[in-house]
MIVEX-337413 format. One record per atom (N, C-alpha, C, O, CB): residue number from 1; x, z, y; residue in one letter; atom name. Coordinates in steps of 0.05 Angstrom, whole numbers, plus 32768, in hexadecimal, padded with zeros to 4 digits. Glycine has a CB too. Layout:
N
<node><nr>NUM</nr><xx>X</xx><zz>Z</zz><yy>Y</yy><rest>a</rest><atom>CA</atom></node>
...
This chain:
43
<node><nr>1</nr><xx>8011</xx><zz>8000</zz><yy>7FE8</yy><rest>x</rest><atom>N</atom></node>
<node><nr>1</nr><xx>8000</xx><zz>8000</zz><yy>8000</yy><rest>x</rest><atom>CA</atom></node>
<node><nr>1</nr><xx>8012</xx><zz>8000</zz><yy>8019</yy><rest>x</rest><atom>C</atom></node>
<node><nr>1</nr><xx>8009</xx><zz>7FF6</zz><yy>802E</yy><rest>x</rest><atom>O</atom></node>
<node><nr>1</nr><xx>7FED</xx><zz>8018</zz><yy>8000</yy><rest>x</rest><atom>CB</atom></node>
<node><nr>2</nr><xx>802F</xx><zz>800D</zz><yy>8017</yy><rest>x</rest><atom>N</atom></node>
<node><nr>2</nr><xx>8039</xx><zz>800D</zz><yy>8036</yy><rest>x</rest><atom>CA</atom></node>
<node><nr>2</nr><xx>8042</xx><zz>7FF6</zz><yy>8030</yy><rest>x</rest><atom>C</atom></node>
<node><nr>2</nr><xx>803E</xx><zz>7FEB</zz><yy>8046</yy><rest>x</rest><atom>O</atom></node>
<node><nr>2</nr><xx>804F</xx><zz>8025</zz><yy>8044</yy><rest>x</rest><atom>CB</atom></node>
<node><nr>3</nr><xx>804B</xx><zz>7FE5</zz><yy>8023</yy><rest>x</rest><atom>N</atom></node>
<node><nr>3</nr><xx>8060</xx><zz>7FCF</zz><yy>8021</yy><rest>x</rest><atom>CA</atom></node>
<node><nr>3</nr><xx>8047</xx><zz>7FBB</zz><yy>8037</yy><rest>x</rest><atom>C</atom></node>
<node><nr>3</nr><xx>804E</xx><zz>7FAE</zz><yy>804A</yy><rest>x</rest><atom>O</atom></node>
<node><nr>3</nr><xx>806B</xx><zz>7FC2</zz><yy>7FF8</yy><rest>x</rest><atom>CB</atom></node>
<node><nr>4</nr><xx>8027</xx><zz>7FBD</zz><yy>802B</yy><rest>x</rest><atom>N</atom></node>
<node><nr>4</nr><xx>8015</xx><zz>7FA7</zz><yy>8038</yy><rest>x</rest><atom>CA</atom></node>
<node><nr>4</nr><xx>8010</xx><zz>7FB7</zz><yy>8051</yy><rest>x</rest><atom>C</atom></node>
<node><nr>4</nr><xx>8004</xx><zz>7FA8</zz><yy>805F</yy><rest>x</rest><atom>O</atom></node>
<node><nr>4</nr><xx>7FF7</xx><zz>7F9C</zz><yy>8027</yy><rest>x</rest><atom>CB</atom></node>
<node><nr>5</nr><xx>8013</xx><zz>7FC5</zz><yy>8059</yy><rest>x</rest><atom>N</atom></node>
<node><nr>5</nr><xx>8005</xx><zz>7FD9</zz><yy>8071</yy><rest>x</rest><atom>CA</atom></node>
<node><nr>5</nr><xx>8028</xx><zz>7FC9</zz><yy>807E</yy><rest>x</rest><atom>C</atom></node>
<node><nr>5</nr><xx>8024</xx><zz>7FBA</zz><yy>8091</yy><rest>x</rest><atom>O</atom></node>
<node><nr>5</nr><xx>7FFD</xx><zz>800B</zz><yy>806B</yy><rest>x</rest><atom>CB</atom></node>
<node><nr>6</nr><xx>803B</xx><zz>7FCA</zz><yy>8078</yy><rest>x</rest><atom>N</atom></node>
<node><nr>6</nr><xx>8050</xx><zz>7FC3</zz><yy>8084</yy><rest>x</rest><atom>CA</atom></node>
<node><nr>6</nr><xx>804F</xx><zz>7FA4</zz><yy>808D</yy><rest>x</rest><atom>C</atom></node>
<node><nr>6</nr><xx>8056</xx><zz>7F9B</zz><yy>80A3</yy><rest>x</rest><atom>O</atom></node>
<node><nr>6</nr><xx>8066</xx><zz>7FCA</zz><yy>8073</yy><rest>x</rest><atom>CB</atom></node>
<node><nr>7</nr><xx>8044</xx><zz>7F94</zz><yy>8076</yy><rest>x</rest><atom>N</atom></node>
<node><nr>7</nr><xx>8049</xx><zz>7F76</zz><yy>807B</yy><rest>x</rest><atom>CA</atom></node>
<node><nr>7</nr><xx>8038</xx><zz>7F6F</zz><yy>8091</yy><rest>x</rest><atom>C</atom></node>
<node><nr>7</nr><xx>803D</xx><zz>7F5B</zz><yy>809F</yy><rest>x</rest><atom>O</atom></node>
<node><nr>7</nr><xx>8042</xx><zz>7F64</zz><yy>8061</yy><rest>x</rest><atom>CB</atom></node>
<node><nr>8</nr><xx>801C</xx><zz>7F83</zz><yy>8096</yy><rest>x</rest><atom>N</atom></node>
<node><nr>8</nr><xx>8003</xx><zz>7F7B</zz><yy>80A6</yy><rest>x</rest><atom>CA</atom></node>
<node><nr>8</nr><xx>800D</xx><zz>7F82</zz><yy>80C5</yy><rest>x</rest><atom>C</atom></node>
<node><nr>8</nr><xx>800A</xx><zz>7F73</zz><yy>80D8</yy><rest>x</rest><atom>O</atom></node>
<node><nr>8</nr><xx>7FE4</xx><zz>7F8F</zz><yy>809C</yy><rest>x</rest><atom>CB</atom></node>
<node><nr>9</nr><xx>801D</xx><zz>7F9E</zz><yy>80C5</yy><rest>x</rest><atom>N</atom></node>
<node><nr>9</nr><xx>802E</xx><zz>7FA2</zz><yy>80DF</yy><rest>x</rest><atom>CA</atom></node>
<node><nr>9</nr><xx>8047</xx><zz>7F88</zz><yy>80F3</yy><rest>x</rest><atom>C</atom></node>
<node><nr>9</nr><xx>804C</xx><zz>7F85</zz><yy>810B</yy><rest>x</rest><atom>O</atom></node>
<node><nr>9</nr><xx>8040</xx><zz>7FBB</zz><yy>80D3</yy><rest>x</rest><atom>CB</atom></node>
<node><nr>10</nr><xx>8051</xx><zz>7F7A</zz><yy>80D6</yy><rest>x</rest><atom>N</atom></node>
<node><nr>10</nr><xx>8061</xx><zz>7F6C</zz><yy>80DE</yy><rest>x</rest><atom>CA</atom></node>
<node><nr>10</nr><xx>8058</xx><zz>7F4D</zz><yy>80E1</yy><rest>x</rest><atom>C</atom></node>
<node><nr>10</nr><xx>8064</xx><zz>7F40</zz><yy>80F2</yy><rest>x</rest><atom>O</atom></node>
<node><nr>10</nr><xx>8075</xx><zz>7F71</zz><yy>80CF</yy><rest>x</rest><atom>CB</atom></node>
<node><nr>11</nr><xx>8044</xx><zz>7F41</zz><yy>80D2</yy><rest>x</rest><atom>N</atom></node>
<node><nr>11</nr><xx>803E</xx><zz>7F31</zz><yy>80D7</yy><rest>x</rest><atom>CA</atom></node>
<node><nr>11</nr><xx>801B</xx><zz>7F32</zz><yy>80E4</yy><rest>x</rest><atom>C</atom></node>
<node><nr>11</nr><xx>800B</xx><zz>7F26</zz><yy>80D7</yy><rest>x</rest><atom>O</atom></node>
<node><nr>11</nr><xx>8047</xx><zz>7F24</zz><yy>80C1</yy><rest>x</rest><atom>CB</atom></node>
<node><nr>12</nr><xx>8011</xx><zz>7F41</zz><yy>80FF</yy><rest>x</rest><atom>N</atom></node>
<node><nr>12</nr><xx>8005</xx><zz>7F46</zz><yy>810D</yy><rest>x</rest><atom>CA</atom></node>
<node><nr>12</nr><xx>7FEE</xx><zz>7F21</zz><yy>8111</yy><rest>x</rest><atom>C</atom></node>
<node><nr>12</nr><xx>7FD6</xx><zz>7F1B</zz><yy>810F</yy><rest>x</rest><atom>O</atom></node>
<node><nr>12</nr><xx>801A</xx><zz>7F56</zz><yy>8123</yy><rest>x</rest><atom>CB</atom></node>
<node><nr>13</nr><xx>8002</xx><zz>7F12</zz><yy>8118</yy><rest>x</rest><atom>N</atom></node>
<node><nr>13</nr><xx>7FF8</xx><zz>7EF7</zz><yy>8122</yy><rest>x</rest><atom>CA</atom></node>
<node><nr>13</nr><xx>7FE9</xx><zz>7EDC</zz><yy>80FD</yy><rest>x</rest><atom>C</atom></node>
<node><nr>13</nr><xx>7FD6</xx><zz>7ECD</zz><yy>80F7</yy><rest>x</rest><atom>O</atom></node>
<node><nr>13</nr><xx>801F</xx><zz>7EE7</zz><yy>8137</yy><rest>x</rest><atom>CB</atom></node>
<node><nr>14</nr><xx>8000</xx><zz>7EE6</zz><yy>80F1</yy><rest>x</rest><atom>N</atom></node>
<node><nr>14</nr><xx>7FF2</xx><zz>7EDD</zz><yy>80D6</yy><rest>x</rest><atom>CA</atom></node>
<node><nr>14</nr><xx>7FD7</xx><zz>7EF5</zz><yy>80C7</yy><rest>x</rest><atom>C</atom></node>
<node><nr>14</nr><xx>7FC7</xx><zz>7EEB</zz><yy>80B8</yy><rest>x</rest><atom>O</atom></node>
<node><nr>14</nr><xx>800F</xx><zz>7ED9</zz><yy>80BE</yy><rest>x</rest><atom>CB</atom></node>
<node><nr>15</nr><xx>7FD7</xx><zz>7F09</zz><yy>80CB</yy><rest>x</rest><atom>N</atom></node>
<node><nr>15</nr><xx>7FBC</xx><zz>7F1A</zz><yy>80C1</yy><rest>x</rest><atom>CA</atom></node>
<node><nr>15</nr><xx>7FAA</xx><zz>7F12</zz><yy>80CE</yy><rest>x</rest><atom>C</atom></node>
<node><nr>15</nr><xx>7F9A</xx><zz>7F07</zz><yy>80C0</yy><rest>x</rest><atom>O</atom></node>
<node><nr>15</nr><xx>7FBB</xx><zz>7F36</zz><yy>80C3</yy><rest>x</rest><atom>CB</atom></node>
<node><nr>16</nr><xx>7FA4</xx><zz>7F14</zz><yy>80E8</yy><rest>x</rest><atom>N</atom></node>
<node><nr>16</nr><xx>7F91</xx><zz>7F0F</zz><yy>80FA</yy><rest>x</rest><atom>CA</atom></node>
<node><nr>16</nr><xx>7F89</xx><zz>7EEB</zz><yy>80F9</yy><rest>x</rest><atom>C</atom></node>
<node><nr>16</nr><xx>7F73</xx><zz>7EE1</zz><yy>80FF</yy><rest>x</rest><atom>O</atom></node>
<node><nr>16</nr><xx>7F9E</xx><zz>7F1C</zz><yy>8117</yy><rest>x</rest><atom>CB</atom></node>
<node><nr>17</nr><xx>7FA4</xx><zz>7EDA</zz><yy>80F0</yy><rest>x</rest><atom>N</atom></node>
<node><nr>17</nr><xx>7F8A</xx><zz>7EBA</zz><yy>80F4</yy><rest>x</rest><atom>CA</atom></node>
<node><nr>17</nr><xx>7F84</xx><zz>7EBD</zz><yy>80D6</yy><rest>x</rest><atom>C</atom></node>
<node><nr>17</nr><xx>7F73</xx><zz>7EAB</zz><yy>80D1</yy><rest>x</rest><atom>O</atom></node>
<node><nr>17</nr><xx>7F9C</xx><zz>7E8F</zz><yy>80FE</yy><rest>x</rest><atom>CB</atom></node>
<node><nr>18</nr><xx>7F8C</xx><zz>7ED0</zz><yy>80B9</yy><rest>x</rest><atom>N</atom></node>
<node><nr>18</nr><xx>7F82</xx><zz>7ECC</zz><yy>80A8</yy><rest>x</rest><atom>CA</atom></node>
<node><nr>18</nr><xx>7F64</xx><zz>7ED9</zz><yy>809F</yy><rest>x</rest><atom>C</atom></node>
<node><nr>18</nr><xx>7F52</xx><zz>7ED0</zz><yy>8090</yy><rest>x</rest><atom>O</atom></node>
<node><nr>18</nr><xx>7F95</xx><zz>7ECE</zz><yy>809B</yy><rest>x</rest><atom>CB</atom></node>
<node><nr>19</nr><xx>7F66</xx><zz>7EF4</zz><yy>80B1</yy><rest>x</rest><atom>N</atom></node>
<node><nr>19</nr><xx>7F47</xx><zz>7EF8</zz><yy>80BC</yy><rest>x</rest><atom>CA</atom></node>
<node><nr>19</nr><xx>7F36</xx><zz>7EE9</zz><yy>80CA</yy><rest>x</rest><atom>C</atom></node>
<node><nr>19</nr><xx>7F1E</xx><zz>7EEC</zz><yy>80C6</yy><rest>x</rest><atom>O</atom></node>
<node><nr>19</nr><xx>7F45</xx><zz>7F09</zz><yy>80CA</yy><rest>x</rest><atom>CB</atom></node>
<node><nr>20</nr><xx>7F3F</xx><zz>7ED7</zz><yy>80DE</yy><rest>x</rest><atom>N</atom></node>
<node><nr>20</nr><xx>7F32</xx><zz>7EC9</zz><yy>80E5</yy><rest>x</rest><atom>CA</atom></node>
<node><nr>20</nr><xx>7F23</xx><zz>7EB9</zz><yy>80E1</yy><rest>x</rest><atom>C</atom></node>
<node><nr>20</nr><xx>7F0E</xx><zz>7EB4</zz><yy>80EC</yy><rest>x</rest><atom>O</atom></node>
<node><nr>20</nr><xx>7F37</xx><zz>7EC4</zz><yy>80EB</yy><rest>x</rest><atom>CB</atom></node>
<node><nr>21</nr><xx>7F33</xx><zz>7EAC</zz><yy>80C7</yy><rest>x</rest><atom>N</atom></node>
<node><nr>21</nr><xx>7F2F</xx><zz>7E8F</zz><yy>80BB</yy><rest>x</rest><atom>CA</atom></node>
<node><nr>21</nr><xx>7F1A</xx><zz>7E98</zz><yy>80A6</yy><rest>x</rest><atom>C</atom></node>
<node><nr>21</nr><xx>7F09</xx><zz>7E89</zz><yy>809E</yy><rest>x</rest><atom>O</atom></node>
<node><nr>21</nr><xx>7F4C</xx><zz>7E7E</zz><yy>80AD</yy><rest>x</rest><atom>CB</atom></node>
<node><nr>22</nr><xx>7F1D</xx><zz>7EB5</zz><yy>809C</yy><rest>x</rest><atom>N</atom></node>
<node><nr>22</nr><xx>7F01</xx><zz>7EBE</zz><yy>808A</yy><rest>x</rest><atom>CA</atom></node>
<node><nr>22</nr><xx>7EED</xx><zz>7EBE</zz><yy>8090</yy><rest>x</rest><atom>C</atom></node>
<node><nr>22</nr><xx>7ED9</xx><zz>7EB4</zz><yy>8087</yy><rest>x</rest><atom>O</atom></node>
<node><nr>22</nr><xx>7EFE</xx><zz>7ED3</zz><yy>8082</yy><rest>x</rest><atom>CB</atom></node>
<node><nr>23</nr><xx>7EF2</xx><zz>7ECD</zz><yy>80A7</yy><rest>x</rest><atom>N</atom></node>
<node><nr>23</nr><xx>7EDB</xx><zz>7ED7</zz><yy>80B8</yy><rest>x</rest><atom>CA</atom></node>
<node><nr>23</nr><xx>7EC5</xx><zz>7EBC</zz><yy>80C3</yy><rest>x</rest><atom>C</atom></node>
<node><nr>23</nr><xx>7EAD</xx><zz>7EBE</zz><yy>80C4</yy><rest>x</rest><atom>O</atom></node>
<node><nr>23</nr><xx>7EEB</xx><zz>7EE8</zz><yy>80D6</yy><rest>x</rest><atom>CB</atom></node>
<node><nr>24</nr><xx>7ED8</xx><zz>7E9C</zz><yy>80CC</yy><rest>x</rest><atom>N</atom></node>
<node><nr>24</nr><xx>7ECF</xx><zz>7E86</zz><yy>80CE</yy><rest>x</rest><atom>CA</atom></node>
<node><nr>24</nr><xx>7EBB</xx><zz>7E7E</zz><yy>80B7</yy><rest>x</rest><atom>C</atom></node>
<node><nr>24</nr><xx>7EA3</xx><zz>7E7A</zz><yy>80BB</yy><rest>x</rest><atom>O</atom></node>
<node><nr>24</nr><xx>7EE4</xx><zz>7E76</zz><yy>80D0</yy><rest>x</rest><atom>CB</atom></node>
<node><nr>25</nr><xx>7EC4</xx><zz>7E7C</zz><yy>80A1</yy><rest>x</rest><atom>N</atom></node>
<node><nr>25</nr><xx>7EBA</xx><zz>7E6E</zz><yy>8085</yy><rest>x</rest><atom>CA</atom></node>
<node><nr>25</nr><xx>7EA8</xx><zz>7E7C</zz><yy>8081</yy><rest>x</rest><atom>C</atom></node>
<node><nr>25</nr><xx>7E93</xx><zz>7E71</zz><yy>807A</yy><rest>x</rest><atom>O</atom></node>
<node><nr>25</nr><xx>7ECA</xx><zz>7E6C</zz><yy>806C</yy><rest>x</rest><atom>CB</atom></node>
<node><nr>26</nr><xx>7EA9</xx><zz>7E9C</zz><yy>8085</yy><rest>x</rest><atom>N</atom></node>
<node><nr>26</nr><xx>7E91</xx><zz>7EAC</zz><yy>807D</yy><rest>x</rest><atom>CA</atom></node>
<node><nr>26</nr><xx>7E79</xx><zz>7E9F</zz><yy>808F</yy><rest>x</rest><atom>C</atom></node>
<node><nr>26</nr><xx>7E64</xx><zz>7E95</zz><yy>8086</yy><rest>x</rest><atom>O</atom></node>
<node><nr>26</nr><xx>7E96</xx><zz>7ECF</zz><yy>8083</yy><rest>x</rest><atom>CB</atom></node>
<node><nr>27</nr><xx>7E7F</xx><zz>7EA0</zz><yy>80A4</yy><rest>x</rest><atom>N</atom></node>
<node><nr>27</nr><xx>7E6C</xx><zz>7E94</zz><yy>80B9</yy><rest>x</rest><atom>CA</atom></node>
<node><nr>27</nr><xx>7E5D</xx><zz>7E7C</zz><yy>80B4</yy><rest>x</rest><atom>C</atom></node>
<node><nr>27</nr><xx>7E44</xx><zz>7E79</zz><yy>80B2</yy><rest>x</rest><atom>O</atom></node>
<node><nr>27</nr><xx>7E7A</xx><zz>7E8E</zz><yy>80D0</yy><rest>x</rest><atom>CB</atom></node>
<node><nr>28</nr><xx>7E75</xx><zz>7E67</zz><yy>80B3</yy><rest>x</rest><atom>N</atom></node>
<node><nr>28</nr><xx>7E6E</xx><zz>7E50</zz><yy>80A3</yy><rest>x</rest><atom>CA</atom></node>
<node><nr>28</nr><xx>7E52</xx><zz>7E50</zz><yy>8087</yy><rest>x</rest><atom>C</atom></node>
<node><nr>28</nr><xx>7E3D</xx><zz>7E44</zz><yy>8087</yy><rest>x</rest><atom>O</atom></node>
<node><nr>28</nr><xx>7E8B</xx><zz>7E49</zz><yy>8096</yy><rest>x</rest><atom>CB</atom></node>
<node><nr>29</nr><xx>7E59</xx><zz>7E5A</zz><yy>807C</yy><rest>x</rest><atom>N</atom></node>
<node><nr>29</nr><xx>7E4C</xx><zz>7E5B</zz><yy>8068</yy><rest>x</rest><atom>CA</atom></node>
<node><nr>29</nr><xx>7E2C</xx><zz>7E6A</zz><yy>806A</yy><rest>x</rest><atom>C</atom></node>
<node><nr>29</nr><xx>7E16</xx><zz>7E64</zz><yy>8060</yy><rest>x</rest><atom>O</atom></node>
<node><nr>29</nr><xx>7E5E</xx><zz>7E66</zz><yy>8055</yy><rest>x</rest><atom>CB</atom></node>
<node><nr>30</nr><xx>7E34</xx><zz>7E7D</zz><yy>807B</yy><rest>x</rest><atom>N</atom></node>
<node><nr>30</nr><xx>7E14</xx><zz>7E8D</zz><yy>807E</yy><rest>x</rest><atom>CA</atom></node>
<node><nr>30</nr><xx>7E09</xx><zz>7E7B</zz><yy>8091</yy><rest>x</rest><atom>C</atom></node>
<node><nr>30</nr><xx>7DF0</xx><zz>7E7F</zz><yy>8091</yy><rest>x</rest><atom>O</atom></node>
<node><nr>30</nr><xx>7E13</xx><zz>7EB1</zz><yy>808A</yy><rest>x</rest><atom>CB</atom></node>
<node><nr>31</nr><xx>7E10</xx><zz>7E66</zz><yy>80A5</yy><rest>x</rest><atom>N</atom></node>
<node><nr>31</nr><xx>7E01</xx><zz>7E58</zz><yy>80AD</yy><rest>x</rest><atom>CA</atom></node>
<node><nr>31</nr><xx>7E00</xx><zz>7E41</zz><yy>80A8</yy><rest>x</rest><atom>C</atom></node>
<node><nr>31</nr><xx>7DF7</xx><zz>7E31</zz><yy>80B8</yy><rest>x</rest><atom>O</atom></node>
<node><nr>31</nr><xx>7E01</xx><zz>7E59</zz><yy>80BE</yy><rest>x</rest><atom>CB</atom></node>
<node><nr>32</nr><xx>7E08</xx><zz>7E39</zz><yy>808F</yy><rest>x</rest><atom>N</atom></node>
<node><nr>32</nr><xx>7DF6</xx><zz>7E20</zz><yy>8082</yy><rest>x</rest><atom>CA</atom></node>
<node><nr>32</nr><xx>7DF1</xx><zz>7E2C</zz><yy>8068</yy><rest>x</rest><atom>C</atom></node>
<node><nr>32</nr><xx>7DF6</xx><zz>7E1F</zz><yy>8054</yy><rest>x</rest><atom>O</atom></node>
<node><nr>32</nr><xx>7E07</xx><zz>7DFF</zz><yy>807F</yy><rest>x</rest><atom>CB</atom></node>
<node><nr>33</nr><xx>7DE6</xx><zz>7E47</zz><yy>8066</yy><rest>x</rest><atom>N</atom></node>
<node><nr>33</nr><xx>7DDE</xx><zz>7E50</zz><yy>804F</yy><rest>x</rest><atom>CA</atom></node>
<node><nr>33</nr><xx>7DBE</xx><zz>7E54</zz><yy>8062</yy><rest>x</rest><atom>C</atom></node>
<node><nr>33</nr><xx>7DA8</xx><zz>7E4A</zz><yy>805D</yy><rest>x</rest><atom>O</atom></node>
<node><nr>33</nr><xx>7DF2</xx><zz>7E6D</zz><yy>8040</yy><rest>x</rest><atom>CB</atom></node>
<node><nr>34</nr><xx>7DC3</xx><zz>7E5F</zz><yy>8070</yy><rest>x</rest><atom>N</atom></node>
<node><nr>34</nr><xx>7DA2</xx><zz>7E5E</zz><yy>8088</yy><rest>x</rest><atom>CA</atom></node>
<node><nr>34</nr><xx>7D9C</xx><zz>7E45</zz><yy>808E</yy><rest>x</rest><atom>C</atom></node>
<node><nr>34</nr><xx>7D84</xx><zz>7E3F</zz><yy>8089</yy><rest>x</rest><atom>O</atom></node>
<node><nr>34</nr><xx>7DA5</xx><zz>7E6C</zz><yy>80AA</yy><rest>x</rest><atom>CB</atom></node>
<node><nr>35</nr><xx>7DAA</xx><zz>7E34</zz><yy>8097</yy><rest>x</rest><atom>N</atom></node>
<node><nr>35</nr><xx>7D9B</xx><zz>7E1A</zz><yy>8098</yy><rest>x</rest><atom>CA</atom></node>
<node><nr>35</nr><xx>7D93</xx><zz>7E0B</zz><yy>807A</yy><rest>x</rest><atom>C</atom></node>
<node><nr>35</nr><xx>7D82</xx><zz>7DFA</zz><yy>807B</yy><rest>x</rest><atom>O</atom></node>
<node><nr>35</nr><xx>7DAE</xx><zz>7E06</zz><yy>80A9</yy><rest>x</rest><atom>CB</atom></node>
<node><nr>36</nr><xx>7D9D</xx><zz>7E12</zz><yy>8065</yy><rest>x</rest><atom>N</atom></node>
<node><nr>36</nr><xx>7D95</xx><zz>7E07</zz><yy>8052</yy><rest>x</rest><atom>CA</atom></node>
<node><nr>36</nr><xx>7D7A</xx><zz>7E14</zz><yy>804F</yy><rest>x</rest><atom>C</atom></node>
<node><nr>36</nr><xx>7D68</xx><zz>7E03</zz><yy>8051</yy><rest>x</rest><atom>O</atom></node>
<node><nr>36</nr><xx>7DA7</xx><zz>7E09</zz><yy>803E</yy><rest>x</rest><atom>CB</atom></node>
<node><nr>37</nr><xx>7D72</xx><zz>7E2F</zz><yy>8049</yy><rest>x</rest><atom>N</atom></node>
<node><nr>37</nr><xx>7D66</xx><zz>7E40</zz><yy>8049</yy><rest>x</rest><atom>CA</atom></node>
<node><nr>37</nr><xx>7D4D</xx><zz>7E3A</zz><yy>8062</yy><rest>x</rest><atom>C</atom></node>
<node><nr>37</nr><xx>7D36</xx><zz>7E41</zz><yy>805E</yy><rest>x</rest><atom>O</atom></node>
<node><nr>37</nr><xx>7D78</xx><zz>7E57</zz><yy>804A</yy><rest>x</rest><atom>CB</atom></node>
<node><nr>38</nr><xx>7D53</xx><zz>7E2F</zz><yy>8077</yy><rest>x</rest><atom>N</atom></node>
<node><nr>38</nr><xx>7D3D</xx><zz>7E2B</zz><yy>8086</yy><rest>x</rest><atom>CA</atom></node>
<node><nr>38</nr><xx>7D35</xx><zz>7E0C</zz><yy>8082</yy><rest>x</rest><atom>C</atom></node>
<node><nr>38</nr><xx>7D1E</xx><zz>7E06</zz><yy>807D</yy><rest>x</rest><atom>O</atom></node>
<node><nr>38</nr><xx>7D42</xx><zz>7E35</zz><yy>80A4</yy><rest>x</rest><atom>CB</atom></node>
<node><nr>39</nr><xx>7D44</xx><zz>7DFB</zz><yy>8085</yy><rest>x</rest><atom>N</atom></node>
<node><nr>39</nr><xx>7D3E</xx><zz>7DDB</zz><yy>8074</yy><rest>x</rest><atom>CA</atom></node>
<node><nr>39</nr><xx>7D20</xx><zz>7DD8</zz><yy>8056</yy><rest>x</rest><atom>C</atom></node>
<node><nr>39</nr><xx>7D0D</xx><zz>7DC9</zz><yy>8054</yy><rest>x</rest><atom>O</atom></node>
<node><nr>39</nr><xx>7D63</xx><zz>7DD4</zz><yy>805F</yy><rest>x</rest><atom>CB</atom></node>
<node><nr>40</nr><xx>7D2D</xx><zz>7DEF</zz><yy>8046</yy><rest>x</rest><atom>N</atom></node>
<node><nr>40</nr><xx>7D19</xx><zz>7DF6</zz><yy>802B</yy><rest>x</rest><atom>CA</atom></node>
<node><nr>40</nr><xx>7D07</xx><zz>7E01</zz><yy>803C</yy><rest>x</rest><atom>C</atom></node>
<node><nr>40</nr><xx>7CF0</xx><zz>7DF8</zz><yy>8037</yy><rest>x</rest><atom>O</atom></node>
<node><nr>40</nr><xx>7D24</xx><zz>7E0D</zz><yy>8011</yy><rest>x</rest><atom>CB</atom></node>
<node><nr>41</nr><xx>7D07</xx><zz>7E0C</zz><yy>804A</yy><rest>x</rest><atom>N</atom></node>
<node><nr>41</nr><xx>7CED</xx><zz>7E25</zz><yy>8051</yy><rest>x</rest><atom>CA</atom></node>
<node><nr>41</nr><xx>7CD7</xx><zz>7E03</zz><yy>805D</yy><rest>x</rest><atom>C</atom></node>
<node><nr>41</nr><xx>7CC1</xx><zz>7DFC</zz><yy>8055</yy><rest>x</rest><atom>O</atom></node>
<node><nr>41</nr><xx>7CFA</xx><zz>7E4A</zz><yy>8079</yy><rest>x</rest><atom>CB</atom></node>
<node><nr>42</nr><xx>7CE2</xx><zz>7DFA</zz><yy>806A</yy><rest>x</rest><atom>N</atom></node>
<node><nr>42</nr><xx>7CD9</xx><zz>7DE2</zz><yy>8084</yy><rest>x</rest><atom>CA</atom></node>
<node><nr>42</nr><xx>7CC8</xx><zz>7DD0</zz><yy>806D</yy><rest>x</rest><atom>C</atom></node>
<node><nr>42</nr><xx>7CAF</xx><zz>7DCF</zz><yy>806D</yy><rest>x</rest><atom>O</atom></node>
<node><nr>42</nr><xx>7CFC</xx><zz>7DCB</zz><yy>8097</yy><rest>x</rest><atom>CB</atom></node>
<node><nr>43</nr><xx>7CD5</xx><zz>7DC6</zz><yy>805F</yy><rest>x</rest><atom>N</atom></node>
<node><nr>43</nr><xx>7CCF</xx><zz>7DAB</zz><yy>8050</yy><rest>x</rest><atom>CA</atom></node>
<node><nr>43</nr><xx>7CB4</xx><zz>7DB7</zz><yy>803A</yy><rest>x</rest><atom>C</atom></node>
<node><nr>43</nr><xx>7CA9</xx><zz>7DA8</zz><yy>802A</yy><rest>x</rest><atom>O</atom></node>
<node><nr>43</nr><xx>7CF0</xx><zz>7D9C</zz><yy>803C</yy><rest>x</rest><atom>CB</atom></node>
């Protein structure tokens, strides 16, 4: 656990765009999981 608590301290700029880029796709996905979801509801 300190060795990753260490790597997250030192590489500050790569943790944060690889949260990012989750945090994106998650997004991604719940909104064409709702538009799919409202498309079915529509038709």
């Amino acid at each position: 656990m300190r060795l990753a608590w260490n790597e997250i301290v030192h590489y500050k700029l790569r943790c944060s765009l690889i949260v990012k880029v989750i945090f994106l796709i998650d997004y991604l996905v719940s909104f064409l999981t709702g538009s799919a979801y409202g498309l079915t509801q529509d038709y």
